[in-house]
N, C-alpha and C positions, 0 to 999 in steps of 0.2 A: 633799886631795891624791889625787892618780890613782896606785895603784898599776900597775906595769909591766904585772900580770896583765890589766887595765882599757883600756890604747890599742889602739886598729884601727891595725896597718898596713898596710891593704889597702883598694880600695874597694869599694865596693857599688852595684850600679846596680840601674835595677828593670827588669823584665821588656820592657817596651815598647822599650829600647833593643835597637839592630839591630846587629849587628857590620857592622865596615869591609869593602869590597872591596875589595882591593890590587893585585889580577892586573889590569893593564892589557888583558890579552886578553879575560877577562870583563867588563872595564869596556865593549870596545868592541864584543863582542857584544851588547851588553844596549840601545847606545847601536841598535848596528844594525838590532834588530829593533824600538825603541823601547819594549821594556820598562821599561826609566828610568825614563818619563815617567810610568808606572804603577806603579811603588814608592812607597810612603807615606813622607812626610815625617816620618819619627821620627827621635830624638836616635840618633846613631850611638856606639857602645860605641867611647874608645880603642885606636888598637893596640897588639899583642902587640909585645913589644923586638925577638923573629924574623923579623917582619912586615916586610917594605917592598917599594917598586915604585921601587925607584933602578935606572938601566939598567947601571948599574955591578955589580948583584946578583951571581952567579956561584952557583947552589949547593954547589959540588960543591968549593968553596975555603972555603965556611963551613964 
């Protein structure tokens, strides 16, 4: 048996993982000078729960 002490609730990635872009404005920078193209294919880190690119966002009402 597993004491309570013993489970991860949390996870763990390893170092190679790249965090998300979410800012669509950087997204379309990046597209425009075609940097993109030239970002390496690594596994992208989930996002944060605060994180999003909904157009519906508002910061200043969160």
């Amino acid at each position: 048996l597993l004491a309570l002490g013993a489970v991860r609730t949390y996870s763990v990635f390893n170092p190679y993982h790249v965090p998300p872009i979410v800012d669509k404005k950087k997204i379309a920078e990046l597209e425009a000078t075609g940097e993109i193209d030239r970002m390496p294919a690594n596994p992208v880190l989930p996002p944060m729960k605060a994180l999003t690119c909904s157009e519906f966002y508002d910061p200043t009402v969160s």
